[in-house]
C-alpha positions in Angstrom: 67.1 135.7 61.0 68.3 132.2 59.5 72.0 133.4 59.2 71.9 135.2 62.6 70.2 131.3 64.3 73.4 130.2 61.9 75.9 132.4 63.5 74.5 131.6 67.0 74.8 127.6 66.4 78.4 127.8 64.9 79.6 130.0 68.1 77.9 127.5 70.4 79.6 124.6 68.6 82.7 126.7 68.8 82.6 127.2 72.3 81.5 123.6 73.1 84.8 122.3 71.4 86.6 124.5 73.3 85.6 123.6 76.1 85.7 120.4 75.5 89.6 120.9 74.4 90.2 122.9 77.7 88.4 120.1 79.8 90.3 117.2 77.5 94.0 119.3 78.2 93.4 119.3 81.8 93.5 115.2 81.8 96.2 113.0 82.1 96.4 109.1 81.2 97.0 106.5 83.6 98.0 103.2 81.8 100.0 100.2 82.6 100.0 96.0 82.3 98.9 93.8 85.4 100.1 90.6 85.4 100.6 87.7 88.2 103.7 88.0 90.2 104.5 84.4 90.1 104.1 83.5 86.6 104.1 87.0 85.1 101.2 86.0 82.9 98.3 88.7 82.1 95.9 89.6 84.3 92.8 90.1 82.1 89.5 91.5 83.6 90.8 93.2 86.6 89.4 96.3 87.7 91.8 99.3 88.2 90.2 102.4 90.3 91.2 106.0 90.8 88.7 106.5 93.2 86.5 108.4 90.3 86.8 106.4 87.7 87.7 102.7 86.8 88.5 100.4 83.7 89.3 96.6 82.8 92.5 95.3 81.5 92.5 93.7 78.2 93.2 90.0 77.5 96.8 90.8 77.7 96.4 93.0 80.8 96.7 96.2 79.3 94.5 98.8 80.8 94.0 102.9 80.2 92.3 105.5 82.0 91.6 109.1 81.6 91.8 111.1 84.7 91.9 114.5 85.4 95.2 115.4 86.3 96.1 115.1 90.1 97.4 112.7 92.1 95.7 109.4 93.3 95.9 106.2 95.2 95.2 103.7 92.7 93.7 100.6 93.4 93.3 97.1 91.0 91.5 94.1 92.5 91.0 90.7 90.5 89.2 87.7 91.6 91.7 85.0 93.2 93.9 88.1 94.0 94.8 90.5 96.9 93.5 94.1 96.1 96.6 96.4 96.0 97.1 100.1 96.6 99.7 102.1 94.6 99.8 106.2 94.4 100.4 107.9 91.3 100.6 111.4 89.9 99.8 112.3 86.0 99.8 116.0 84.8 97.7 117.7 82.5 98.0 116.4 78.6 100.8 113.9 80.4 100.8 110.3 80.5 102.1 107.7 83.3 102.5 104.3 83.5 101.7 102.0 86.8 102.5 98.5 86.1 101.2 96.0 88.4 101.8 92.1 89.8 99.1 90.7 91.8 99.9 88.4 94.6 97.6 85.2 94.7 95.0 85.5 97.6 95.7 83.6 101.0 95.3 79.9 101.2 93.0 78.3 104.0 96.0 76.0 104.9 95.8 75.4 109.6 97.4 78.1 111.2 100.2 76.1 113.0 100.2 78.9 115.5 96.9 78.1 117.0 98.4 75.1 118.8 101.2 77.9 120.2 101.2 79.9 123.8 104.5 82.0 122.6 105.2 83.6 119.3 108.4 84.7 118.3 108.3 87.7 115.8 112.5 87.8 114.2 113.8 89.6 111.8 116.7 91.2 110.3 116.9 95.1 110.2 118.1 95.8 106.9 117.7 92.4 104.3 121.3 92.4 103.9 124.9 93.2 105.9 128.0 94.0 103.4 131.3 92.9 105.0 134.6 92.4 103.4 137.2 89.2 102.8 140.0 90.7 103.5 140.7 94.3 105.6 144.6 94.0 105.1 143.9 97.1 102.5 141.6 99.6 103.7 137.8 99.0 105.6 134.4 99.7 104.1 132.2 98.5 106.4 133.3 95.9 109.5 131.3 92.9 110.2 128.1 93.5 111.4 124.6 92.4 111.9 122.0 93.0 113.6 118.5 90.9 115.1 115.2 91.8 116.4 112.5 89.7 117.7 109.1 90.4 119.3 107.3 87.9 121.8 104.2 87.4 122.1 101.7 85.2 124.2 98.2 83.8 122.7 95.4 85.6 124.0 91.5 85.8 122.7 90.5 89.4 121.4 94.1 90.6 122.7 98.0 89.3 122.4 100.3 90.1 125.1 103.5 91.7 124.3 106.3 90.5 126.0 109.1 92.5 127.3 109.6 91.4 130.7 110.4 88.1 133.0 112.0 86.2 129.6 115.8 85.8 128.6 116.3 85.8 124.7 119.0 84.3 123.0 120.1 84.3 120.0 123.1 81.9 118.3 124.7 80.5 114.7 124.9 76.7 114.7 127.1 77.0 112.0 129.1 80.5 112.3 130.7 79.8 115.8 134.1 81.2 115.0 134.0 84.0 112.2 137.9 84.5 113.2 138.5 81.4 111.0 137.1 83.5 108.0 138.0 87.4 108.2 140.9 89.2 109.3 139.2 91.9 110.9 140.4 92.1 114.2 143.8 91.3 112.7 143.4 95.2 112.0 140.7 96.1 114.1 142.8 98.4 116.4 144.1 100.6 113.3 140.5 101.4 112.3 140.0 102.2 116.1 137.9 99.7 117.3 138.8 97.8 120.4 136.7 94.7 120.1 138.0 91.0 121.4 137.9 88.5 118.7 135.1 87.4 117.2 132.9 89.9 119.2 131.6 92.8 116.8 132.4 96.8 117.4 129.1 97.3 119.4 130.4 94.8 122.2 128.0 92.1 120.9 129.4 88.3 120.8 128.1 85.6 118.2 126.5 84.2 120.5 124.6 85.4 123.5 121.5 87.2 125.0 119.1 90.4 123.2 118.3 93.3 125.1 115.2 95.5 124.7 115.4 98.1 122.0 115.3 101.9 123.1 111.2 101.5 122.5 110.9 98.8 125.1 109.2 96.9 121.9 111.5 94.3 120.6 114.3 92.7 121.6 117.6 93.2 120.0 121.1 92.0 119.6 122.9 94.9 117.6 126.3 94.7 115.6 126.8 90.6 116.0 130.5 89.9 113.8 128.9 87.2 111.6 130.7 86.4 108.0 128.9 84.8 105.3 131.3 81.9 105.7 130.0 78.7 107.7 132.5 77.4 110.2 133.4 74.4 107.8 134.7 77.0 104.5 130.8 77.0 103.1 129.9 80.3 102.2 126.6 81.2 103.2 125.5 84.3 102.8 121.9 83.5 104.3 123.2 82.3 107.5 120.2 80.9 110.2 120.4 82.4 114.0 118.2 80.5 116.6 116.2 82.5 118.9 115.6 80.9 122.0 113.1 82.0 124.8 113.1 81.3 128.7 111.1 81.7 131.3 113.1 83.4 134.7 113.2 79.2 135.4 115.0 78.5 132.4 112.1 76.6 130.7 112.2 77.0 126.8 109.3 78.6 126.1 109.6 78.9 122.2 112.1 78.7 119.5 112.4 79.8 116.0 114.9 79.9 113.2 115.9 83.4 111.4 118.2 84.5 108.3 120.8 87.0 109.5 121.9 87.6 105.5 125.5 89.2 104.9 128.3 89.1 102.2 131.2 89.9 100.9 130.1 90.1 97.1 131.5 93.5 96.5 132.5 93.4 92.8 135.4 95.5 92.9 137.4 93.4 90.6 135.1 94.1 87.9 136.6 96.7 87.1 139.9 97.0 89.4 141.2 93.6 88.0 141.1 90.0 89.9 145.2 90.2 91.0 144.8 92.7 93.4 141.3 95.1 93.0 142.4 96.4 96.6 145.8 97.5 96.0 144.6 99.1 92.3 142.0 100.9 94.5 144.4 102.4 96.7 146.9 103.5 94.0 144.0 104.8 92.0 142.8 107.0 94.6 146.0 108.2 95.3 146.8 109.3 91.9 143.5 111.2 91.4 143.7 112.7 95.4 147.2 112.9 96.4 146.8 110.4 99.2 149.6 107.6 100.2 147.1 105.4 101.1 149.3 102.9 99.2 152.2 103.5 100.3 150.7 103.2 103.9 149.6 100.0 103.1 153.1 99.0 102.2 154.4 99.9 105.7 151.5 98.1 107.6 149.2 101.1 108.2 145.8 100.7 107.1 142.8 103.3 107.2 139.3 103.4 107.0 137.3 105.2 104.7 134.7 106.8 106.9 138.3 108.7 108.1 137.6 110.8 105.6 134.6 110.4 104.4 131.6 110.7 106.6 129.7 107.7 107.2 126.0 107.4 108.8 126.0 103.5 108.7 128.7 104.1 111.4 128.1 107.1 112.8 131.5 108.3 111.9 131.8 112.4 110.8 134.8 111.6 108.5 136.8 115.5 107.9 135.0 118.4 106.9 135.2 119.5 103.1 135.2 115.6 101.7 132.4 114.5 99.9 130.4 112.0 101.8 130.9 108.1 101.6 128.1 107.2 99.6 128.4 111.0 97.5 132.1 109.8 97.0 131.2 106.1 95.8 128.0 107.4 93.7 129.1 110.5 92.2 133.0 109.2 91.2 131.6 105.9 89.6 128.4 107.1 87.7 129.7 107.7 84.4 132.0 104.4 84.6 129.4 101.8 85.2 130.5 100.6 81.3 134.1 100.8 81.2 135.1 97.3 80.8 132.8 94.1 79.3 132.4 92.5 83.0 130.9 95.6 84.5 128.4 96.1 81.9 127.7 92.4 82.2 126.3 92.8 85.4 122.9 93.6 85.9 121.7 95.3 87.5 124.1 98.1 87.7 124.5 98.4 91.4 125.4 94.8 91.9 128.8 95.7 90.3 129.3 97.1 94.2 126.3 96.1 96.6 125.9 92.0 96.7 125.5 91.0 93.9 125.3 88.6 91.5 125.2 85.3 93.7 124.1 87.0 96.8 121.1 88.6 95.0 120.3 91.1 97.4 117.4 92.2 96.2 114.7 89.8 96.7 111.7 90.8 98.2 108.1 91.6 96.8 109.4 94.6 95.2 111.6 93.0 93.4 109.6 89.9 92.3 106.7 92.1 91.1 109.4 94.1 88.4 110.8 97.0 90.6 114.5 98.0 90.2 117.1 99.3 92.8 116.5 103.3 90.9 112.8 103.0 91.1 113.3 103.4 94.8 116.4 105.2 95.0 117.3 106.7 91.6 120.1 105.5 89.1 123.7 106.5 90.1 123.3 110.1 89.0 120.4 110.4 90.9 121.5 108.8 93.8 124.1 111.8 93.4 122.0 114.7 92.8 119.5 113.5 95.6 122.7 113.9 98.3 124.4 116.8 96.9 120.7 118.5 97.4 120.8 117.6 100.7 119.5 114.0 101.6 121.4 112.1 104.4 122.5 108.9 103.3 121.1 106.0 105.5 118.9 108.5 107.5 116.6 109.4 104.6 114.9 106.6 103.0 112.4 105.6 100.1 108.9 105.6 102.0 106.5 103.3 101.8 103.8 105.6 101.6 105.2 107.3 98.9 104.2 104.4 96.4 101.4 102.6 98.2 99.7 105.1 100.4 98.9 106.1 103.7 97.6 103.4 104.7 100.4 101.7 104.5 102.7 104.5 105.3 105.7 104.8 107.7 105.5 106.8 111.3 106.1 110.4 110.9 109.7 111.2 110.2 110.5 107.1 111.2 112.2 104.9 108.3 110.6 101.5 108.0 112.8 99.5 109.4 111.8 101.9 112.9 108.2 102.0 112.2 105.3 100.0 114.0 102.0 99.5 113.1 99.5 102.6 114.1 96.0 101.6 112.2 95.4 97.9 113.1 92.1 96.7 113.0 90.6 98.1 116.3 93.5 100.1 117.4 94.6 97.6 120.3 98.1 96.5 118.2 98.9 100.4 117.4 102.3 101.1 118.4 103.7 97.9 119.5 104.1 95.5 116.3 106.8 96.9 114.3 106.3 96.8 110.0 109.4 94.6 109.6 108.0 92.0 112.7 105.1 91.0 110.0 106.9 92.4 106.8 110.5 91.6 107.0 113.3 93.8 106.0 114.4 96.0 103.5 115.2 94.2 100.2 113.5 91.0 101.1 109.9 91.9 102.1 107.7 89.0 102.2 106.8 87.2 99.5 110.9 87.1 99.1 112.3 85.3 95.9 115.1 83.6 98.4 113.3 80.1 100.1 115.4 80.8 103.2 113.9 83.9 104.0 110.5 83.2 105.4 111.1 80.8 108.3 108.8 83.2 111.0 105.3 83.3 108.2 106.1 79.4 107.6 106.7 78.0 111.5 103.6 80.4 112.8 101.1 81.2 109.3 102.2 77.8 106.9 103.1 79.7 104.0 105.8 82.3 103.3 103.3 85.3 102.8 103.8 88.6 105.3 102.1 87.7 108.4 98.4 88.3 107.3 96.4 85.9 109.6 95.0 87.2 113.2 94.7 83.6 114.5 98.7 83.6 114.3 98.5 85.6 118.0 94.2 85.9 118.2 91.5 83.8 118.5 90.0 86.0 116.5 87.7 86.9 112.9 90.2 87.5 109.9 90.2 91.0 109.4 92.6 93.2 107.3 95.8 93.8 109.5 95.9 97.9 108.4 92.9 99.7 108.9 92.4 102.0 105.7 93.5 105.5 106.4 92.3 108.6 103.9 95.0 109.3 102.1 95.8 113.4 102.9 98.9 113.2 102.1 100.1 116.7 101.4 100.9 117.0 97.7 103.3 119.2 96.3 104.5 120.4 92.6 107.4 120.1 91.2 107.2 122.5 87.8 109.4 120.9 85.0 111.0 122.7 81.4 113.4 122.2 78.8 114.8 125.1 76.3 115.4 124.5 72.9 117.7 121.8 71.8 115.9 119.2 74.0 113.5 117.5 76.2 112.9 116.7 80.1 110.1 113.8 81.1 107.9 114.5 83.0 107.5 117.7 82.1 105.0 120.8 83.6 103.6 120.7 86.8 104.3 117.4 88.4 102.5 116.3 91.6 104.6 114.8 94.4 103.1 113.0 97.4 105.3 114.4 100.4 107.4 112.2 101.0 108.2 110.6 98.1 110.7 110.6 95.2 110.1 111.7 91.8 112.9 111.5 88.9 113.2 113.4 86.0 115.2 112.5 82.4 117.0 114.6 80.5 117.0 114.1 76.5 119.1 116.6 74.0 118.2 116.3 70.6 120.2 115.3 68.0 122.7 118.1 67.5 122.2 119.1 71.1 124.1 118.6 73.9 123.0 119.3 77.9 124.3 122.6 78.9 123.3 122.7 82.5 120.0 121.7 84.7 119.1 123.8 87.5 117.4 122.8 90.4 115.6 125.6 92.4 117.6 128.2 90.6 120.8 126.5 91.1 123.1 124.4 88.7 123.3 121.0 89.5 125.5 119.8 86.2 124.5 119.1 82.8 123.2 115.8 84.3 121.2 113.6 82.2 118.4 112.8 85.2 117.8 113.8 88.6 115.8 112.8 91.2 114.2 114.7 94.3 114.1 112.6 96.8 111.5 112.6 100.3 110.0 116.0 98.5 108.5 118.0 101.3 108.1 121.3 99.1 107.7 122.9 95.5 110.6 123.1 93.3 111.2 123.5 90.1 114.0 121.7 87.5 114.6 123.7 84.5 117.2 122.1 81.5 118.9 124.3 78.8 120.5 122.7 75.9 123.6 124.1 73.5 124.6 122.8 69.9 126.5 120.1 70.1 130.2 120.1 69.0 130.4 116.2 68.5 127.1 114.9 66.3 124.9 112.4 69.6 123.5 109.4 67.4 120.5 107.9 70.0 120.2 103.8 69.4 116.9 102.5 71.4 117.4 99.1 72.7 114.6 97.2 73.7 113.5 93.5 74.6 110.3 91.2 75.1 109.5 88.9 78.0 111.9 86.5 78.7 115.3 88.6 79.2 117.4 91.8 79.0 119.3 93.9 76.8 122.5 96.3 78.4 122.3 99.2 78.0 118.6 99.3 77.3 116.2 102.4 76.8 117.8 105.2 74.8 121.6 105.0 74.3 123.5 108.2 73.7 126.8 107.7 71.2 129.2 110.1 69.7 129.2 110.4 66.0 132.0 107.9 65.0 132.0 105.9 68.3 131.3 102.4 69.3 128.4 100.8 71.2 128.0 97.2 72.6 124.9 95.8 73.8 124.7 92.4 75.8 121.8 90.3 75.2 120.9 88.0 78.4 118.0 85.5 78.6 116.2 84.5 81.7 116.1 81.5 83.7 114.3 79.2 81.1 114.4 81.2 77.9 117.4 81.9 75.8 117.4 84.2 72.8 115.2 83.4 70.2 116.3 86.5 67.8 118.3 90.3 67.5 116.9 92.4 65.1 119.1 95.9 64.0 117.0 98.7 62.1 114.6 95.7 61.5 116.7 93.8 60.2 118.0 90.3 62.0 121.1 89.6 63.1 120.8 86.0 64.1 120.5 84.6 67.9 123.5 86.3 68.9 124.5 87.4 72.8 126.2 90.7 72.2 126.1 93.3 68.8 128.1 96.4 68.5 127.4 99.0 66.9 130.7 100.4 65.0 131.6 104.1 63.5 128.2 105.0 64.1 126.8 108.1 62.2 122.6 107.7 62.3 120.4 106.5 64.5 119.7 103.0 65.2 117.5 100.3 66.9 117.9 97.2 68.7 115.8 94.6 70.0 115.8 91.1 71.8 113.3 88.1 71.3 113.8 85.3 73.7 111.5 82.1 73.6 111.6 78.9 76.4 114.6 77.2 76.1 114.1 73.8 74.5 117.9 73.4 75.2 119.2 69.9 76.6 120.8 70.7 79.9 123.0 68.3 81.9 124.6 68.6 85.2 128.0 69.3 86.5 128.4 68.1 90.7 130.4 70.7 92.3 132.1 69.3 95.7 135.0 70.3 98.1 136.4 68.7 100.7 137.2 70.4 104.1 139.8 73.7 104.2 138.2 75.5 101.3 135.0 76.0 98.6 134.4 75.8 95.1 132.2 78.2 93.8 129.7 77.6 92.3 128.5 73.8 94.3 126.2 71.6 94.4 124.5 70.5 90.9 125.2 72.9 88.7 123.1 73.0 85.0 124.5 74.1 82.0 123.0 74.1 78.8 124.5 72.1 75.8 127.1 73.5 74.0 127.9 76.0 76.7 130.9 76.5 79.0 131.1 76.6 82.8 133.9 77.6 85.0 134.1 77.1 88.5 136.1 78.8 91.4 138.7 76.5 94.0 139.4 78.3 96.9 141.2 77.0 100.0 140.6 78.6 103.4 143.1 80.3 105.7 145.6 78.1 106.3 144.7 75.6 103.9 146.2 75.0 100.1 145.0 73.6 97.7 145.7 69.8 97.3 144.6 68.3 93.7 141.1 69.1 92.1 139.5 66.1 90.2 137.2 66.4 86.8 135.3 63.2 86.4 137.9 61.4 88.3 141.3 62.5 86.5 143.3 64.5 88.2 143.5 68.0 86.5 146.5 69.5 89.4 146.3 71.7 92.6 144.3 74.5 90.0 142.3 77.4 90.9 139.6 77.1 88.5 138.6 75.0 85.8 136.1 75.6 83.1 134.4 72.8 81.0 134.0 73.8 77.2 131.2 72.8 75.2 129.7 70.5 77.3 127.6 67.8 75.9 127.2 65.6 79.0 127.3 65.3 82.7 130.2 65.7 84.8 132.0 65.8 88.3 134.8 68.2 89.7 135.8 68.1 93.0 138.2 69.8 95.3 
């Protein structure tokens, strides 16, 4: 009896660990570090919910929860901070990170709104316009910009929209003449537009009146010719446009100021050379398609590139059986992001082509709380896989709702920038306020990292937050602005696998809100190389990663792997708070090849150490790797710079720029060059360096600097 109540308890204790295995595979962990978006210190004590279960962070902000696997809109809240949403999906036995920055809750400053009877709502649709110096070679993108702004008048429980019985203008104090700045319509004609100078390709002028949007919501002036260049040589890629509204008797009724951003920061010379990038682009393109693009050039006939290749940003169809623009410009330039020391320098990546280092481009929330251009839209080879399976370039978008929820999704089958607000408080705003009206643009959400951004939340809220206060149009109780919605968002699985030789992350089944985007890595072994991935049963390359982009439907990604034929080494590069390393994660390199890494503080820190396979290498800015045949490491320490700084005054007199201006600060010991260059028509004269004549040079750079100094042009 006692061995058979023996045999009963070990079965039992059997069967409870196995369940207990089953019940522990089928969870997934949710981890991640919340810090505070301004000073990207740790959060410690804030809660973070699933819905079913919560935990604390740590005193460093660490947290980790185990969920069973599904997907879930997340939520952390933290005293002194605004709750925040973000969606997430972990699969069984899998782990994912969600990393988050907490925005400081809303002051109790006046609204200065209150004391208004019209509100002007502006904005610019996209964050940022790309236009081009010179169009003597060949044409991107023309000048072009566009504006929006709402009006509203100051009720008590209700706001009145106003669409009617008002004339809205719009004007650039300082971009009056963009002819003094850009060739364009120098060439306009050959790229078959017909547009009068300094009026843009969609009939609009610099200056002049909005119309209402197809909606009837907002009022718009579409396609405006602004440059980045002030009338005066500055370059100003923030420009300010004043809206002006009128009654039908011409009495102002409100004004307001709004940034119309553009630029010509396309880093084409980083790799095309700085004589003539344009001309090597042409010659390049015609040795690798059998063009005579170049040759055209030579004889005064320019072309466009949407000629060819299809463009949705201008609604041109380019020539059936060549590769869209943006599949052209992704898919020919993602393996060649590290092909000379300047490219590589710039970080990120994409501002090697979209503006860019000075312009910074990406600037809004997003990007101040730690997100990267591939979070949202993949890295270059994702960008290309997500087209070539089918995703329409500048019609299909990131979604909102894909990170943060549907409560603070999109419309239906609407990208942001066409959305409007359909869960406000008590449903009398739905479908008239659009996102961007409270939001801003793409890129430069509010709270942006550029001070010129937020001149509508400062002139009507007092602070450059998203428009979050009802008395800014109500006389009203502060409510939230979005109503909470219960996130059924349809999810859908994407099944993940590797063969032998190899490894893809995430990997199993893989749940995808609909809608959103979900990338997967690659990873051959040592000995291996990628043989081919295939995407729904069809080969998509031996790609290292690949992202499904607005996933409305199952699929599966499957990797197989083949033996190697050159030995892959992997050095992992890695570094702490207070900078970067490039290339950083894990860095593939032949057996007997070379590898540089770049080590770049932040503003504030500089490098405090470099350690190789543990060992250090000194404070240095760069290490390569040479004739490598193991496997290394690589990592950056960077402490706050106790590093003397003085100041170099940057000026130039009228007829051209010197780039950069102002007061510029270097640090001791380091070197600083700086840009002279005269505007059309103009030359340069003499440039001065701390009074001495230096000659009619186009740049000078001070060495070693060890005190203040002055250059002007």
């Amino acid at each position: 009896m006692k061995r058979k109540y023996s045999l009963l308890l070990s079965l039992s204790v059997a069967l409870c660990m196995l369940f207990a295995r089953g019940a522990y595979a089928a969870n997934g962990i949710i981890s991640g570090i919340v810090k505070d978006i301004a000073t990207g210190a740790a959060v410690s004590g804030a809660t973070v919910s699933s819905g079913s279960a919560s935990t604390t962070t740590s005193s460093t902000g660490a947290y980790n929860m185990s969920v069973p696997a599904g997907s879930y809109t997340l939520q952390v809240s933290s005293s002194g901070y605004l709750t925040t949403n973000q969606v997430a999906s972990v699969a069984p036995g899998a782990s994912t990170t969600v990393n988050w920055a907490l925005t400081k809750t809303y002051g109790n400053q006046a609204i200065p709104a209150k004391n208004m009877n019209y509100m002007i709502f502006a904005w610019n649709d996209l964050g940022m316009h790309c236009d081009q110096d010179d169009y003597s070679y060949f044409m991107v993108l023309p000048p072009y910009n566009t504006l929006h702004a709402q009006v509203f008048q100051r009720g008590g429980d209700g706001a009145n929209l106003i669409t009617s019985g008002i004339t809205i203008s719009y004007a650039f104090p300082k971009k009056t003449n963009s002819a003094l700045h850009t060739n364009f319509w120098a060439y306009a004609p050959q790229y078959g537009f017909n547009a009068p100078t300094n009026v843009g390709i969609s009939g609009t002028p610099l200056a002049g009146n909005m119309s209402l949007d197809a909606k009837g919501l907002s009022w718009e002036a579409v396609g405006i010719p602004i440059t980045p260049y002030d009338d005066d040589g500055t370059w100003d890629p923030y420009g300010t446009a004043v809206i002006t509204v009128k009654n039908s008797s011409g009495q102002v009724l409100q004004t307001a100021n709004v940034v119309a951003p553009v630029s010509t920061e396309m880093m084409c010379s980083n790799c095309h050379g700085t004589s003539n990038p344009q001309l090597d682009i042409l010659q390049k393109h015609d040795a690798l398609s059998g063009t005579t693009l170049a040759a055209d050039q030579a004889k005064g006939t320019v072309h466009a590139c949407a000629e060819c290749h299809a463009d949705n940003a201008l609604g041109m169809p380019g020539k059936a059986g060549v590769e869209n623009l943006s599949l052209a410009m992704h898919n020919f330039h993602k393996d060649k992001m590290n092909t000379t020391p300047q490219a590589m320098a710039t970080t990120p990546g994409c501002y090697n082509c979209h503006p860019g280092p000075k312009t910074q481009c990406l600037r809004g929330i997003m990007f101040r709380a730690g997100k990267t251009c591939s979070d949202c839209h993949g890295d270059m080879y994702g960008m290309t896989n997500g087209i070539l399976a089918g995703r329409q370039p500048w019609l299909e978008e990131p979604q909102c709702g894909g990170c943060h929820g549907a409560t603070y999704s999109e419309n239906a089958n609407t990208l942001f920038r066409n959305s409007v607000l359909q869960n406000s408080p008590t449903g009398d705003m739905d479908n008239r306020i659009y996102c961007e009206a409270c939001h801003n643009g793409t890129h430069a959400e509010y709270t942006t990292a550029n001070t010129a951004d937020p001149t509508i939340p400062m002139q009507l809220q007092g602070d450059n937050y998203w428009i979050w206060n009802c008395n800014v149009c109500h006389s009203a109780t502060q409510r939230s602005m979005h109503r909470a919605v219960s996130n059924t968002t349809t999810t859908y699985t994407i099944t993940a696998s590797a063969g032998t030789g190899g490894s893809i992350s995430p990997s199993g089944s893989v749940n995808v809100s609909s809608g959103g985007n979900q990338t997967f890595t690659i990873t051959p072994a040592s000995g291996y190389a990628i043989s081919g991935v295939l995407v729904d049963g069809t080969s998509v390359g031996a790609v290292s990663s690949y992202t499904f982009s607005t996933v409305t439907a199952n699929h599966t990604i499957s990797a197989s792997f083949k033996t190697s034929t050159t030995t892959t080494y992997t050095i992992t590069a890695s570094a702490g708070t207070g900078g970067s390393i490039s290339p950083s994660g894990s860095v593939y390199v032949s057996s007997g090849s070379s590898q540089s890494f770049t080590i770049t503080p932040g503003s504030g820190y500089v490098v405090s150490g470099v350690t190789v396979d543990g060992a250090s290498v000194g404070a240095v800015s760069s290490y390569t790797f040479s004739n490598v045949t193991r496997n290394h490491t690589i990592s950056a320490s960077f402490k706050t710079s106790t590093i003397t700084t003085y100041t170099i005054t940057a000026s130039a007199g009228t007829g051209g720029s010197i780039s950069p201006s102002g007061s510029v600060a270097v640090s001791s010991g380091t070197s600083k060059t700086f840009t002279i260059t005269p505007a059309e028509r103009y030359h340069i004269y003499r440039v001065l360096v701390d009074g001495s004549s230096v000659g009619a040079v186009t740049s000078y750079t001070f060495s070693n600097v060890t005190r203040n100094h002055t250059i002007s042009a």
